[in-house]
Structures are given as C-alpha cells and as structure tokens.
BAZA-831848 format. One record per atom (N, C-alpha, C): residue number from 0; z, y, x; atom name; residue in one letter. Coordinates in pm, 1 decimal. Layout:
BEGIN
> num,z,y,x,atomo,residuo
> NUM,Z,Y,X,CA,A
...
END
This chain:
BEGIN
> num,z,y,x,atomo,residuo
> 0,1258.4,-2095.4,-1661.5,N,X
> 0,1385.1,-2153.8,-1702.9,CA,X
> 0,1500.3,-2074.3,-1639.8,C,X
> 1,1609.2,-2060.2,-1713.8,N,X
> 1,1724.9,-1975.0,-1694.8,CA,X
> 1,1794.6,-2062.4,-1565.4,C,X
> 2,1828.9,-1975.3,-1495.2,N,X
> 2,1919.8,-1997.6,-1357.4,CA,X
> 2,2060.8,-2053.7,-1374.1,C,X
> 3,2098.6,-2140.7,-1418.6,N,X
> 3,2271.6,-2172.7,-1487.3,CA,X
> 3,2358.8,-2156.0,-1360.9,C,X
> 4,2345.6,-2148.4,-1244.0,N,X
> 4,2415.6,-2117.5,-1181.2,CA,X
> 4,2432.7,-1956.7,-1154.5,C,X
> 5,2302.8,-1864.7,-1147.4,N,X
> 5,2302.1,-1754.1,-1130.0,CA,X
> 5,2380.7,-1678.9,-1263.1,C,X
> 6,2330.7,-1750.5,-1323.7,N,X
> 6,2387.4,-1731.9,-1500.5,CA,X
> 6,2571.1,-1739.6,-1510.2,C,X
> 7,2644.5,-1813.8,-1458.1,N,X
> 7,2717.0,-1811.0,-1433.2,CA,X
> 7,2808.8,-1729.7,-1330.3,C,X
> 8,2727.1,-1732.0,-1208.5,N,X
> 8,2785.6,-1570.1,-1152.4,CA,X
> 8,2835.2,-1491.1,-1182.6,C,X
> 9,2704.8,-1438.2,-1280.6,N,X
> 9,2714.5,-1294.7,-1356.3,CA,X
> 9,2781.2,-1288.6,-1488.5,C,X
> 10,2829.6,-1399.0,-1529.2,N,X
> 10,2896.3,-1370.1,-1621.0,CA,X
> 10,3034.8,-1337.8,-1612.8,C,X
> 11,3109.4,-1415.9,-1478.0,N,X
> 11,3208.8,-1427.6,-1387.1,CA,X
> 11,3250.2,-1276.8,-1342.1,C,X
> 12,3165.3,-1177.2,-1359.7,N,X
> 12,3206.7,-1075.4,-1288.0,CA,X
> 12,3260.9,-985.9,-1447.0,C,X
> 13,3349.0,-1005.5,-1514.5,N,X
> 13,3458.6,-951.5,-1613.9,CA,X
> 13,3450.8,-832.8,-1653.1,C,X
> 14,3417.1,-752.4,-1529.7,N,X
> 14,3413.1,-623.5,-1543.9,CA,X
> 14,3358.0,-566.5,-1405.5,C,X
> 15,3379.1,-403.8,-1383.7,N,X
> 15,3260.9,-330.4,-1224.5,CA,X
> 15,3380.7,-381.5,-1151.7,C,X
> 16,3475.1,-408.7,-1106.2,N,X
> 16,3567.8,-416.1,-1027.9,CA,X
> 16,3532.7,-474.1,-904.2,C,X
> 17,3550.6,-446.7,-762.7,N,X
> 17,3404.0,-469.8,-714.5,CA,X
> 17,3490.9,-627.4,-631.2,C,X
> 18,3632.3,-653.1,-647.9,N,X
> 18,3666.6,-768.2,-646.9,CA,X
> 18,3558.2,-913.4,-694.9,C,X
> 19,3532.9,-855.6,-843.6,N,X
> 19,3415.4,-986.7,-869.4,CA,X
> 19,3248.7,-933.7,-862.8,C,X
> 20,3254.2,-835.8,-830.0,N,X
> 20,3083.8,-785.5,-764.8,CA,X
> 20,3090.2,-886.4,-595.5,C,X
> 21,3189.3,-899.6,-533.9,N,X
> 21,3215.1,-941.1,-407.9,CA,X
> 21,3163.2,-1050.9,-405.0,C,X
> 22,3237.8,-1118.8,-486.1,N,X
> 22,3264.0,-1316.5,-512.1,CA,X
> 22,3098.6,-1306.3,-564.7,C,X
> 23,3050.3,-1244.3,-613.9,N,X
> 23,2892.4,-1293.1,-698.3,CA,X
> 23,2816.8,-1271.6,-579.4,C,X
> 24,2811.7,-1163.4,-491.3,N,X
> 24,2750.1,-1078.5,-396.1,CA,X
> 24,2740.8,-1211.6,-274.5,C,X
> 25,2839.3,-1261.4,-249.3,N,X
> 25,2888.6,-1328.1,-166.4,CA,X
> 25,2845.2,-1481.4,-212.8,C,X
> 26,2786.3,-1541.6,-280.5,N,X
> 26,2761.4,-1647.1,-350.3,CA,X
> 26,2611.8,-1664.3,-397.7,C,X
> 27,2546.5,-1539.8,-337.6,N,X
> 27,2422.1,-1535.1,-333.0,CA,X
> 27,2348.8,-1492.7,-174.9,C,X
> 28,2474.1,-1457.0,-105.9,N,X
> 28,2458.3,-1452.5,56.1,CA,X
> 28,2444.6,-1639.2,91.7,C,X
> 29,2591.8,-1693.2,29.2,N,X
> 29,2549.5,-1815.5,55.4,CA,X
> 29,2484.8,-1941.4,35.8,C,X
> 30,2395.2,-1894.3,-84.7,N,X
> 30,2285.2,-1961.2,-149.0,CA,X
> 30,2171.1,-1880.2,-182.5,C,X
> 31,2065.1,-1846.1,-71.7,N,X
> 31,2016.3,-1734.7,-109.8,CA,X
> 31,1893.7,-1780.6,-184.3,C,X
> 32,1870.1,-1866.3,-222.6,N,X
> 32,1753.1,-1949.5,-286.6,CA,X
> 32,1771.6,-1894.1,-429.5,C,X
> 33,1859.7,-1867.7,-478.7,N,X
> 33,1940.4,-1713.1,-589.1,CA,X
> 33,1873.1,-1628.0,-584.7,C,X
> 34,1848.3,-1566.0,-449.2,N,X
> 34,1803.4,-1391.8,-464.0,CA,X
> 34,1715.2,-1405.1,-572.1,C,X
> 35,1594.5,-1481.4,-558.7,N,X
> 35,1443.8,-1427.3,-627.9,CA,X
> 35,1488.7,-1403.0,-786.9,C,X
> 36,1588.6,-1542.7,-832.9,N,X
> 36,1586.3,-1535.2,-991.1,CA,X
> 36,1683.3,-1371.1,-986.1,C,X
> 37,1810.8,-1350.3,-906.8,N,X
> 37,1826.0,-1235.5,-903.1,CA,X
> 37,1783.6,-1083.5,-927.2,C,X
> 38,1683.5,-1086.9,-816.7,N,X
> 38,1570.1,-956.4,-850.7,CA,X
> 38,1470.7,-988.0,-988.0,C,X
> 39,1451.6,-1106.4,-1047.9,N,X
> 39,1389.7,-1084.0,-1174.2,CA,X
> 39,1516.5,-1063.7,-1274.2,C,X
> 40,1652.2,-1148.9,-1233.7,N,X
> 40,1700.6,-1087.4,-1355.6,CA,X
> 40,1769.3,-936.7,-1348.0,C,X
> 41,1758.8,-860.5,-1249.1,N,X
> 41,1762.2,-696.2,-1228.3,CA,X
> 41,1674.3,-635.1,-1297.3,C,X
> 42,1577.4,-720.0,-1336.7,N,X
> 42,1461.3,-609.7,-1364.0,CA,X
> 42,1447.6,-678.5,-1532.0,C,X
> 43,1515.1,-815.5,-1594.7,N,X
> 43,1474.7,-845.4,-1757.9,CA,X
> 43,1583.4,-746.3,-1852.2,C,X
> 44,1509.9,-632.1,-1886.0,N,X
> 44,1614.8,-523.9,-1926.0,CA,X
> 44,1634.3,-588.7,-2107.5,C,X
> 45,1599.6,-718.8,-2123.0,N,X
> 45,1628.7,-759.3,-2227.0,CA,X
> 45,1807.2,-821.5,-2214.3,C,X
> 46,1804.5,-887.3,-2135.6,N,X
> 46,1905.4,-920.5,-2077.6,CA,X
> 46,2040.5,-851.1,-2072.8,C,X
> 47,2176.5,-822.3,-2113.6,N,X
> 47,2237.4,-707.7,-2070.9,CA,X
> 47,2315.0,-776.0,-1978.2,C,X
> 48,2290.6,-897.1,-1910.9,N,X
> 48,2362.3,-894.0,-1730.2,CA,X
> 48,2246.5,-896.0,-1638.2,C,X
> 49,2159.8,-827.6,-1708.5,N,X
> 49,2079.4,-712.7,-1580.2,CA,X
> 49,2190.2,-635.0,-1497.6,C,X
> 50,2259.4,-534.9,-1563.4,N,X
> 50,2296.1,-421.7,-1491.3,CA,X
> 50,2422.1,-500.5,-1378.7,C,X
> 51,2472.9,-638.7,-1433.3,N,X
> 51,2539.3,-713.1,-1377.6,CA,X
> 51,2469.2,-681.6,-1215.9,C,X
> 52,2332.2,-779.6,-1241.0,N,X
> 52,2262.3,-862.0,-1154.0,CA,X
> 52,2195.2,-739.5,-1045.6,C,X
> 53,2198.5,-576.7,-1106.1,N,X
> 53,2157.3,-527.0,-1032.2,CA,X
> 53,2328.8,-445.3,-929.2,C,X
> 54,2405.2,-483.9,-957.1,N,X
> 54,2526.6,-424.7,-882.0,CA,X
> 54,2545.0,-546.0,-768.5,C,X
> 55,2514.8,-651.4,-835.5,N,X
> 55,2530.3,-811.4,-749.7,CA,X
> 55,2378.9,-772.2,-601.1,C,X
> 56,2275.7,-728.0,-643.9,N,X
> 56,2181.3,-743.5,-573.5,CA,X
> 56,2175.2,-613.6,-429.9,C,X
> 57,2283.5,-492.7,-491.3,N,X
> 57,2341.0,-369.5,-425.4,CA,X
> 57,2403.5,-415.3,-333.2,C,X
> 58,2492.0,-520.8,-347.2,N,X
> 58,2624.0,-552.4,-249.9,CA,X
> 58,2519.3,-661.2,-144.8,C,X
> 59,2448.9,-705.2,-208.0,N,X
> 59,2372.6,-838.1,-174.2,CA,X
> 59,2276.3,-731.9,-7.1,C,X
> 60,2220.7,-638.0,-26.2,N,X
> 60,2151.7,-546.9,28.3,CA,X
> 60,2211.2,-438.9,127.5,C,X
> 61,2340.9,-380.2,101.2,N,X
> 61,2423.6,-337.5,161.6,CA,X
> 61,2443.0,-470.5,303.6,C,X
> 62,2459.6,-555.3,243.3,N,X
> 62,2464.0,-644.7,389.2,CA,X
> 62,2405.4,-684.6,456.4,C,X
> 63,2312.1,-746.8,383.8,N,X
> 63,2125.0,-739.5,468.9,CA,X
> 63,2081.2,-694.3,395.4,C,X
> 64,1970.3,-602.0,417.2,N,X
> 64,1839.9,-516.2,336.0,CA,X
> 64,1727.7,-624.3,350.1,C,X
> 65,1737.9,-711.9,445.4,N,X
> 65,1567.0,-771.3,515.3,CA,X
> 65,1570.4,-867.4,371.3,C,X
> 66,1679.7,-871.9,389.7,N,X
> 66,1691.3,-1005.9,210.6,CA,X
> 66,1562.3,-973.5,119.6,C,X
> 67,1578.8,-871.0,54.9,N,X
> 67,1460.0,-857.1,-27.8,CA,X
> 67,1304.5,-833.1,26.6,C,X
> 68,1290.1,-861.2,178.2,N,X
> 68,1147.2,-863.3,202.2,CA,X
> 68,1083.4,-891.5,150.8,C,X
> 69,1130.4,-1073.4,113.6,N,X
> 69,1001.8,-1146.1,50.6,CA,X
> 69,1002.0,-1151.7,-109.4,C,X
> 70,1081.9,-1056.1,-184.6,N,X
> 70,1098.1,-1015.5,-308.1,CA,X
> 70,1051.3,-820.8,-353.5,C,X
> 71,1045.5,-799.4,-209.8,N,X
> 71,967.1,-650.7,-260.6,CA,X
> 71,906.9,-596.8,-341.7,C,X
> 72,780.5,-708.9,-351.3,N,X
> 72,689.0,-631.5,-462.5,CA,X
> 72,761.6,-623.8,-589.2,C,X
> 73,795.8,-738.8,-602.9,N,X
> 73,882.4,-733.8,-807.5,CA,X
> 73,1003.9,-652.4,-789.4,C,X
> 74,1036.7,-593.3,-641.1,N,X
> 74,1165.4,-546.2,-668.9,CA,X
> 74,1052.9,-354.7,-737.2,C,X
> 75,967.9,-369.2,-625.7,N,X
> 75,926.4,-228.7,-646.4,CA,X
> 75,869.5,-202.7,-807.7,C,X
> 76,761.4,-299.8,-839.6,N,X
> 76,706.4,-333.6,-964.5,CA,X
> 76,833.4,-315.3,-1075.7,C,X
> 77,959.4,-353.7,-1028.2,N,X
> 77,1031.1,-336.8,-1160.6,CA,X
> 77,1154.8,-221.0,-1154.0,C,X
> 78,1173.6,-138.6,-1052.0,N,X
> 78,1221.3,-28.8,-1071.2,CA,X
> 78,1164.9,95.4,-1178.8,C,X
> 79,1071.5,47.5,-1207.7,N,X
> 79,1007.3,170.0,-1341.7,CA,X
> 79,1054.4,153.6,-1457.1,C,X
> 80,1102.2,-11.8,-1469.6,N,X
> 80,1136.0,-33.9,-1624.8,CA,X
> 80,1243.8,32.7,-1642.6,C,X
> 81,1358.3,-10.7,-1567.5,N,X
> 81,1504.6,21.4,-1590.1,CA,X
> 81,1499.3,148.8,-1621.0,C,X
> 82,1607.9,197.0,-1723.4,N,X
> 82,1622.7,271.6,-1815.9,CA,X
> 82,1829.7,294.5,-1879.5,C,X
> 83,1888.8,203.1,-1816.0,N,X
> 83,2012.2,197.3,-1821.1,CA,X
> 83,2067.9,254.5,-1685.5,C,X
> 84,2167.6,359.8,-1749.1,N,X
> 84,2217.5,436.1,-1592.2,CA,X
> 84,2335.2,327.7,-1487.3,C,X
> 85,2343.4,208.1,-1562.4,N,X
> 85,2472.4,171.8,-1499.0,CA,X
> 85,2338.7,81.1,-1360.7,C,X
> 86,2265.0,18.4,-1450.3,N,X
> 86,2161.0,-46.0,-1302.6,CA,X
> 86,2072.6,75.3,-1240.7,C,X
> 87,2038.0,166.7,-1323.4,N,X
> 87,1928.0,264.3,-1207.6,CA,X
> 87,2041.9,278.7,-1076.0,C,X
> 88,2159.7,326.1,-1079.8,N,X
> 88,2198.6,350.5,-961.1,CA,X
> 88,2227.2,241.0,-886.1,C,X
> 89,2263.0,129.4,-865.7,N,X
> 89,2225.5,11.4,-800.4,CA,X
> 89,2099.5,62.9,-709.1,C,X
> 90,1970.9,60.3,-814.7,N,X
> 90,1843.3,18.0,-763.8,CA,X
> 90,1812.0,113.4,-678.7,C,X
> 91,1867.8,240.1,-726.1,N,X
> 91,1797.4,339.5,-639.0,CA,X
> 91,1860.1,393.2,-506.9,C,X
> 92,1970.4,302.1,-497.4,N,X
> 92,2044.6,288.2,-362.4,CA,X
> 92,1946.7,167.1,-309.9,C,X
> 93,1950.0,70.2,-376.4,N,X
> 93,1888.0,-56.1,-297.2,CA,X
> 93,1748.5,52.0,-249.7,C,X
> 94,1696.1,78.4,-331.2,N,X
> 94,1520.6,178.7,-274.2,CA,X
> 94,1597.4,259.0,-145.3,C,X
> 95,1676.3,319.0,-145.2,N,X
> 95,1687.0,351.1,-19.7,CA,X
> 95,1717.9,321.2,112.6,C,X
> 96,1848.4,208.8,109.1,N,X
> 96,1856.2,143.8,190.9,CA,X
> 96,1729.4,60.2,226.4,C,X
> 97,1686.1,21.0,123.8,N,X
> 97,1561.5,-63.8,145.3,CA,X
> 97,1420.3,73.4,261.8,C,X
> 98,1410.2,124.4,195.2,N,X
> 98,1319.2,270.8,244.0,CA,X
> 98,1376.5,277.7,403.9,C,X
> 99,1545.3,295.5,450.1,N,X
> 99,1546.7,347.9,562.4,CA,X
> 99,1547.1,212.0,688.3,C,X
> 100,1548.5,104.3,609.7,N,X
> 100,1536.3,-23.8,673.7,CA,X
> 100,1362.0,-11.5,719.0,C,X
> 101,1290.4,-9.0,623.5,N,X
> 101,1149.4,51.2,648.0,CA,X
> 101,1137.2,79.3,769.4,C,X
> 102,1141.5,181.7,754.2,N,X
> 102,1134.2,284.1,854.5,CA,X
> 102,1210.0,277.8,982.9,C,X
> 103,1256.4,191.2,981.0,N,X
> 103,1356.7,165.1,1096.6,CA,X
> 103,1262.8,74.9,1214.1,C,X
> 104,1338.5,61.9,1328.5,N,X
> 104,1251.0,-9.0,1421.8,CA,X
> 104,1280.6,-178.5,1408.6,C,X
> 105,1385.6,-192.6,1304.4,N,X
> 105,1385.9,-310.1,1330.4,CA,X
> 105,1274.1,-387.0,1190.3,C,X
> 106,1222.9,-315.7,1100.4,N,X
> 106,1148.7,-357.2,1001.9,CA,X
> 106,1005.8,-434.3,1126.7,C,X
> 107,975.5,-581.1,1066.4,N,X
> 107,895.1,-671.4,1148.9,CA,X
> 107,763.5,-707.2,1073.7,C,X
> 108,833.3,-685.9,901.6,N,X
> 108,691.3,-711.3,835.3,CA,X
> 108,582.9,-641.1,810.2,C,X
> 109,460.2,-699.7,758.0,N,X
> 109,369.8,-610.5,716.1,CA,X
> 109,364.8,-500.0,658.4,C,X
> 110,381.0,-360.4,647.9,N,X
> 110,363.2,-292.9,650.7,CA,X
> 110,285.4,-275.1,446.1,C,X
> 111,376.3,-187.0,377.4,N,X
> 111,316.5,-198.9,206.8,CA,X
> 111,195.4,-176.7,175.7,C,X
> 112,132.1,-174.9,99.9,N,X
> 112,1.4,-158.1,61.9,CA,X
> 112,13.2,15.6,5.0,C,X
> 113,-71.1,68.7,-57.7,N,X
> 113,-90.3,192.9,-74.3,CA,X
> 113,-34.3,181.7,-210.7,C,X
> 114,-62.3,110.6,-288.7,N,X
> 114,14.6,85.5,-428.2,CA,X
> 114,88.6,98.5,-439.8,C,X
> 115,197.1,1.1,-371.9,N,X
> 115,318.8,-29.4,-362.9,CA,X
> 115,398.8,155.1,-305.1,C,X
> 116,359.3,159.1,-188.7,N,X
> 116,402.5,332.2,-144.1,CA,X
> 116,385.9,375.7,-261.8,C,X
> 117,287.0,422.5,-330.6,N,X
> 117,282.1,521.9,-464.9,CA,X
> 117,410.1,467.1,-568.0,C,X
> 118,388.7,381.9,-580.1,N,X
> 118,527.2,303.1,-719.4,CA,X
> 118,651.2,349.5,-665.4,C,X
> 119,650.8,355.4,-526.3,N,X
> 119,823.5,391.4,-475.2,CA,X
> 119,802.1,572.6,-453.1,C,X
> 120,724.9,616.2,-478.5,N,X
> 120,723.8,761.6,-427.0,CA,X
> 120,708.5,761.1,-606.0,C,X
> 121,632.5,741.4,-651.8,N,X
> 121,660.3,816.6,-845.7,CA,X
> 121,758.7,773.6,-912.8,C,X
> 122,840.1,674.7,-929.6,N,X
> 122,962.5,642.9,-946.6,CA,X
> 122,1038.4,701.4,-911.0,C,X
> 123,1097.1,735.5,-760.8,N,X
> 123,1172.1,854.3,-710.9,CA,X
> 123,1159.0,949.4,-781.2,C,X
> 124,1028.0,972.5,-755.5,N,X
> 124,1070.2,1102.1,-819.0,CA,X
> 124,1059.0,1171.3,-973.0,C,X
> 125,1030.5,1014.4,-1060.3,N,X
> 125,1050.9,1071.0,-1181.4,CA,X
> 125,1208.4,1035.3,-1198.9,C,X
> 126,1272.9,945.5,-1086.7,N,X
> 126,1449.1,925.0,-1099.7,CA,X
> 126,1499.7,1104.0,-1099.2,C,X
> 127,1442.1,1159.0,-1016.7,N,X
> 127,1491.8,1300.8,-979.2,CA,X
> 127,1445.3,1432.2,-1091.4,C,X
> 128,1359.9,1395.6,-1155.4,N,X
> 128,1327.4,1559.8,-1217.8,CA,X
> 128,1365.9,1473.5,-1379.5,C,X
> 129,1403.7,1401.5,-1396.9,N,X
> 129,1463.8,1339.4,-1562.1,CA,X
> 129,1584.7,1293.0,-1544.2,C,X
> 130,1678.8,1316.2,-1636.3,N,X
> 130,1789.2,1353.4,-1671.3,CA,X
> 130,1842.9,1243.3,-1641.5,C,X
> 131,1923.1,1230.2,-1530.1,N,X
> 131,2013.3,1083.0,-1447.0,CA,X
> 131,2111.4,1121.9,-1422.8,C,X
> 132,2196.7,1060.0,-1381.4,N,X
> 132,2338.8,1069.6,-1313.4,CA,X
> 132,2289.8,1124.1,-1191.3,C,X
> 133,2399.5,1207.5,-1106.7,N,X
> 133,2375.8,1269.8,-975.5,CA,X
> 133,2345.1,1126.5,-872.0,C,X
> 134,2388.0,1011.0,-874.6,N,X
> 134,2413.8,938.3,-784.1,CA,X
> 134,2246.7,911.3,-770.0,C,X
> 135,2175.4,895.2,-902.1,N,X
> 135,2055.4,818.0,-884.4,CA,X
> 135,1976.4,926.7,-817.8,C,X
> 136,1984.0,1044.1,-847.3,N,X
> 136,1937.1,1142.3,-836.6,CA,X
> 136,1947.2,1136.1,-674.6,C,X
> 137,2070.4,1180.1,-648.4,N,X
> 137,2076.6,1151.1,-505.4,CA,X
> 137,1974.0,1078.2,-375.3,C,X
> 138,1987.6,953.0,-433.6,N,X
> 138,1949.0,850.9,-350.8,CA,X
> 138,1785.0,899.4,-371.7,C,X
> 139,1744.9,930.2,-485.2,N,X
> 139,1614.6,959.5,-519.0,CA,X
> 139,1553.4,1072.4,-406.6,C,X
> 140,1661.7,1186.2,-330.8,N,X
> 140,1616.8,1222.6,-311.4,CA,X
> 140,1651.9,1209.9,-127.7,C,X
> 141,1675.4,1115.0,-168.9,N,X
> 141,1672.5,1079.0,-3.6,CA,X
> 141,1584.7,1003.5,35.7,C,X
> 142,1527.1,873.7,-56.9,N,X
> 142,1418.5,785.4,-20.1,CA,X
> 142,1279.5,909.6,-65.5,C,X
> 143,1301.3,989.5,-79.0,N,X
> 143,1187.4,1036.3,-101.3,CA,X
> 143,1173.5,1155.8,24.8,C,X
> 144,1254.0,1180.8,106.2,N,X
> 144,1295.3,1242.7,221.5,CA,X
> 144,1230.3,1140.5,318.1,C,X
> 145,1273.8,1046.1,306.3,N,X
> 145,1223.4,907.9,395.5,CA,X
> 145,1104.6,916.1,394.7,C,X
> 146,1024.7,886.7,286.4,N,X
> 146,898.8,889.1,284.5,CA,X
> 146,799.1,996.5,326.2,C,X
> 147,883.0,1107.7,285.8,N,X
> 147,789.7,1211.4,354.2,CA,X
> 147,785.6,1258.1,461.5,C,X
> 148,797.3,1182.4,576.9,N,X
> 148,862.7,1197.1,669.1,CA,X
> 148,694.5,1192.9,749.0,C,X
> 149,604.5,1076.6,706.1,N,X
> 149,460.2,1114.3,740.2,CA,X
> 149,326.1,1103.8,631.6,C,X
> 150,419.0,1224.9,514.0,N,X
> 150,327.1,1277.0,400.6,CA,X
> 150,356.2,1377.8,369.9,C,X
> 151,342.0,1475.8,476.4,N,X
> 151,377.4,1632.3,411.1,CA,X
> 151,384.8,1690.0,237.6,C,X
> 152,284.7,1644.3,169.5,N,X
> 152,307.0,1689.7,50.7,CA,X
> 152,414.1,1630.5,-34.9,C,X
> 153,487.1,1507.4,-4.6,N,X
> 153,613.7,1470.6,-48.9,CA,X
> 153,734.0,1550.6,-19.8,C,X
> 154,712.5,1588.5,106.4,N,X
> 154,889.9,1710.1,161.4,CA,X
> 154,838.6,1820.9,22.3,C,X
> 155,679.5,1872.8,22.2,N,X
> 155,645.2,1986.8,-0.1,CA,X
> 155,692.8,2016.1,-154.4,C,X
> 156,689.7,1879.4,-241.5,N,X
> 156,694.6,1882.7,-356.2,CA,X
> 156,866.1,1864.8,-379.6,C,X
> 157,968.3,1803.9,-321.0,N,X
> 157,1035.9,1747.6,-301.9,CA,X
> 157,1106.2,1911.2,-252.1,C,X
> 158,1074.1,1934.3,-210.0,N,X
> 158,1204.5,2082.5,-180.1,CA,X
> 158,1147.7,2173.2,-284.2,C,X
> 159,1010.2,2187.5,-403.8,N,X
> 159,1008.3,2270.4,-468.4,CA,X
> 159,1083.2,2209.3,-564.3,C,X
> 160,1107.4,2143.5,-617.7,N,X
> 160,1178.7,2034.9,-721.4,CA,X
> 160,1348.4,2099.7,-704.1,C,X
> 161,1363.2,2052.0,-564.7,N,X
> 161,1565.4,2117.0,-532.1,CA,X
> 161,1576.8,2240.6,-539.9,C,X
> 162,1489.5,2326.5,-549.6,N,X
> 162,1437.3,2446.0,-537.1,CA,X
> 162,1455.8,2518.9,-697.9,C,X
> 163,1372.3,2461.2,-773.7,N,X
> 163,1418.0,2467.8,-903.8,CA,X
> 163,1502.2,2426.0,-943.4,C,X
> 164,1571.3,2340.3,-906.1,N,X
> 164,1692.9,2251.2,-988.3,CA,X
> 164,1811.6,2248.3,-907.3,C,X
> 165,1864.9,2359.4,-811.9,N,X
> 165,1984.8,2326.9,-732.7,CA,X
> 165,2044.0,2405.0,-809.2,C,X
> 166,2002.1,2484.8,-893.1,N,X
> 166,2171.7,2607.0,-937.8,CA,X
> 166,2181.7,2572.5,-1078.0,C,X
> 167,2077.6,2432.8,-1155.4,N,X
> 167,2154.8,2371.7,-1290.2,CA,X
> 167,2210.4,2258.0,-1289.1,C,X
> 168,2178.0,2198.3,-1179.5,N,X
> 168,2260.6,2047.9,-1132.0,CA,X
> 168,2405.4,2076.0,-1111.0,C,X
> 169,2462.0,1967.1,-1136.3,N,X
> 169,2629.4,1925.8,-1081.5,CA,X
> 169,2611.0,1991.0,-952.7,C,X
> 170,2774.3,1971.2,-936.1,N,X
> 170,2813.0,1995.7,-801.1,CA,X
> 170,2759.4,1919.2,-697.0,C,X
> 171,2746.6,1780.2,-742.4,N,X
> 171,2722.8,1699.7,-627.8,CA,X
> 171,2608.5,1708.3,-623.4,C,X
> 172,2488.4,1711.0,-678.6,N,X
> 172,2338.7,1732.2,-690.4,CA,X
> 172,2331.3,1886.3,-563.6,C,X
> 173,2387.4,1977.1,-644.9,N,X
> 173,2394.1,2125.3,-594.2,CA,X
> 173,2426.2,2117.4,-401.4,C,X
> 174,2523.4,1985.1,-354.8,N,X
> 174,2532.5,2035.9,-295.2,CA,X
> 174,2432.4,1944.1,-199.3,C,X
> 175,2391.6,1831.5,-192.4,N,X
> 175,2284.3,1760.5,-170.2,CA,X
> 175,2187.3,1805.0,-184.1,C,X
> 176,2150.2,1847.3,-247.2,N,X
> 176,2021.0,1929.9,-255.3,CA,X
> 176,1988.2,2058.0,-117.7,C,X
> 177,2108.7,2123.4,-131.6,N,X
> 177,2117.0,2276.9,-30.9,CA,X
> 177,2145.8,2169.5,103.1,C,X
> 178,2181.6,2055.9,141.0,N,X
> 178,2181.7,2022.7,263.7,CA,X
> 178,2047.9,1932.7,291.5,C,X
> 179,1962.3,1888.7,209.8,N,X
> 179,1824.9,1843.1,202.2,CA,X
> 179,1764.1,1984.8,253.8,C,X
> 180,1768.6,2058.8,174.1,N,X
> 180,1713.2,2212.7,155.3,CA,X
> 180,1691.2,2248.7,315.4,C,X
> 181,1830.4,2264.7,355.7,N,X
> 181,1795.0,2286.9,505.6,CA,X
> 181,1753.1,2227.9,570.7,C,X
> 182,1812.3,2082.1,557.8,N,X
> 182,1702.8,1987.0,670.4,CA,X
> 182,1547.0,2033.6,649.5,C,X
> 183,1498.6,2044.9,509.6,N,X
> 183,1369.5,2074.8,506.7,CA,X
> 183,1305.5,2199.2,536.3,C,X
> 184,1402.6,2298.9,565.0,N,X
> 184,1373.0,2444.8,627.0,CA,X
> 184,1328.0,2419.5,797.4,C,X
> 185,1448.6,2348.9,801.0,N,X
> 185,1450.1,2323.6,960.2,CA,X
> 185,1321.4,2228.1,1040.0,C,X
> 186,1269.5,2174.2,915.6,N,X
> 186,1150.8,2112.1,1011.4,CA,X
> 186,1038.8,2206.7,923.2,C,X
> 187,1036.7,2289.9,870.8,N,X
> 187,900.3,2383.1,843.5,CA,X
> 187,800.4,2303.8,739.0,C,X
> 188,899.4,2241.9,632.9,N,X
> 188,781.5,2185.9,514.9,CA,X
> 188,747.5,2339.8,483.9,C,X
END
C-alpha cells in the first residue's frame, strides 16, 4: 500500500531546488519509519517521483549514512535498475558515502555478504564504462577506489578503465580520473 504521507512529501518538492529537497529530507530525519517505503520508492522506476525520492534519500544520507543500514540490501539490490540520470546520481553518491561509512571505523554492523560486495562492485562499474553524466561517473569511481582498497584486481581494472577513457571524457571526468590515476600509481596497483 502507497505511503500517503511519503507520497505527499515528494510531491511537495515543486521542483530540484534544494529548499524543498530540505523540508522532505528533513521530514524523513524526523519520522524515520519513512526511510524503508523511501528506499523502495528510489528504486519503483515506474513511478516518476522516484528520482524525487532518490534526491530526498541523498540529503537523508549526507546526514546520517548509518540510516540505510537496515535498508542496504534493497538499497544495493536496486541500484541496477535505475536508468534515469537525474536519480543515478543521487544513488551513486549515496553508494559512496554509504561505501566510505563502510569502511570507516565507526561502521558496527555485520559485515556484507559476498553477493551483496559483487552487486556494488558491478554496478560501479558498469555506472563508469556506459555513457553517464560525469557526476555518476565520478562517484563510481571512487566507491570503487574504496573497495579496492583490499581487492587488488578492482584498483587493477579500475585504473585500466581511466586509462582508456581519461583523454575522451569531460573535463571533470579527465580530471578525476588523472588524480585517481596517481593515487593509484602511488600505491603500485
């Protein structure tokens, strides 16, 4: 059954103006019993206040990341569908922030299954070698930096990729890439 309050949120937000991304963002901080229908409606690409629900769930994450712990799996499970550039970049910021929260010392939970790692490492990086906006691209190639951090063949594949693709990308790709590039020189992938 449809969320009429969440439903209402997102309809509330008029336009990207991040004035009403705030008020929605902020209204699911203070009712967070929201998030879950949230992260499913990020991911019902039938829906077109998906891309709403995935800018609402960005701001939502930017403030706490731990938020989506207990929504992970469907968050990870449904980053493959999306296919609209206005939510991939949302998500693939949330994957990273989410990724460096990971990895961080303050992450307390269990630890992903091997599945779950693979879904966030092939997603990345089919965000990165198919035709996206630089931003998704970006982030793609930072959570995938993250990850390879103890899977050598991720840096390995991951700097041949920037490798091929730094001198037809944008500027901003081009130049993200050559400062990945070195970080990844500098530790000897």
């Amino acid at each position: 059954m449809e969320n009429k309050e969440l439903q209402d949120l997102l309809e509330g937000i008029i336009n990207a103006k991040r004035v009403y991304r705030d008020k929605a963002a902020n209204a699911i901080l203070a009712h967070q019993e929201l998030l879950s229908d949230l992260v499913d409606k990020t991911f019902d690409i039938e829906d077109p206040l998906h891309i709403r629900a995935a800018w609402v769930l960005e701001l939502v994450c930017i403030q706490d990341c731990s938020l989506l712990n207990d929504h992970i799996d469907k968050f990870i499970k449904g980053m493959s569908r999306l296919n609209h550039e206005s939510a991939l970049r949302p998500v693939s910021k949330i994957c990273w922030l989410w990724s460096k929260y990971y990895f961080s010392t303050f992450f307390k939970k269990n630890k992903l299954n091997e599945s779950a790692v693979e879904q966030i490492i092939s997603c990345n990086f089919n965000w990165l070698i198919e035709e996206h906006k630089v931003a998704t691209q970006v982030y793609a190639m930072d959570s995938l930096y993250l990850w390879g951090q103890g899977e050598n063949w991720i840096l390995e594949e991951l700097k041949s990729i920037l490798e091929q693709h730094t001198n037809s990308g944008t500027s901003g790709y081009r130049a993200h890439a050559r400062k990945l590039l070195k970080n990844l020189s500098i530790n000897d992938v």
